[in-house]
C-alpha positions in Angstrom: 123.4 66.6 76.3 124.5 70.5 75.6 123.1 73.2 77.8 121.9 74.2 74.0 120.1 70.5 73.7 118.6 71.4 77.2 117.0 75.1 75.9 116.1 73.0 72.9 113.8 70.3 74.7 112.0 73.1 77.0 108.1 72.0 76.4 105.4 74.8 77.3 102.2 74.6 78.9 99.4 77.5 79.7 97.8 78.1 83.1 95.8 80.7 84.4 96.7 83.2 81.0 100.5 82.3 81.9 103.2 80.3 80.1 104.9 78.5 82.0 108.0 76.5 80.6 108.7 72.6 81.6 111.6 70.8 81.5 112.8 67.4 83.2 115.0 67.4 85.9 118.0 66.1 84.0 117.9 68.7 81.1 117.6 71.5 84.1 121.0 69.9 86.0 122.6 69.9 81.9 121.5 73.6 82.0 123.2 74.8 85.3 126.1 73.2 84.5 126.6 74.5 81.4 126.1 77.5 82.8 128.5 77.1 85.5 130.9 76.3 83.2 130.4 79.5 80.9 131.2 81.5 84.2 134.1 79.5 84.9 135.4 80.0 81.5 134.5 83.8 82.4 136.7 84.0 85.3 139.6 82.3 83.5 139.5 84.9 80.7 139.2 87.6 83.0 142.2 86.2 85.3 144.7 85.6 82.0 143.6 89.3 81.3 145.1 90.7 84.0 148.0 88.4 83.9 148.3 89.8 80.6 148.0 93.5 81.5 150.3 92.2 84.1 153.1 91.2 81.7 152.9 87.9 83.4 154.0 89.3 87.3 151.1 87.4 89.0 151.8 89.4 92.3 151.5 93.0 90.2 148.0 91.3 88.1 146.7 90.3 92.4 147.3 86.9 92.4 147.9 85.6 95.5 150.6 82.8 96.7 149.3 79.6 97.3 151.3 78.8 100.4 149.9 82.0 101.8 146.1 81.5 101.5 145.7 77.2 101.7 145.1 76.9 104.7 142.3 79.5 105.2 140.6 77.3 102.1 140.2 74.6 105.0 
């Protein structure tokens, strides 16, 4: 399922003069995801930008060496 098949199946239900949207757990995990992965896809774009702007010197775009920063990802 498509984070768009997930906005698609959202059912709605009054209470107390509000409407409240309902969706099943599954279809709400599909969302986030898709969502995560449009901000993923974000950050890529943005990073290749700079690279770009960079003319591909990953030190002058702020990218940092790997072998200087693994081991505080620990």
């Amino acid at each position: 399922m498509t984070g768009i098949d997930a906005l698609q199946s959202v059912q709605f239900v009054g209470k107390k003069g509000k409407r409240l949207a309902v969706l099943s757990a599954d279809d709400w995990e599909c969302l986030i995801e898709w969502l995560e992965t449009l901000e993923d896809a974000s950050i890529a774009r943005e990073a290749f930008a700079q690279l770009r702007s960079a003319k591909g010197n990953r030190k002058r775009a702020g990218w940092l060496e790997w072998d200087n920063v693994k081991d505080k990802l620990r």
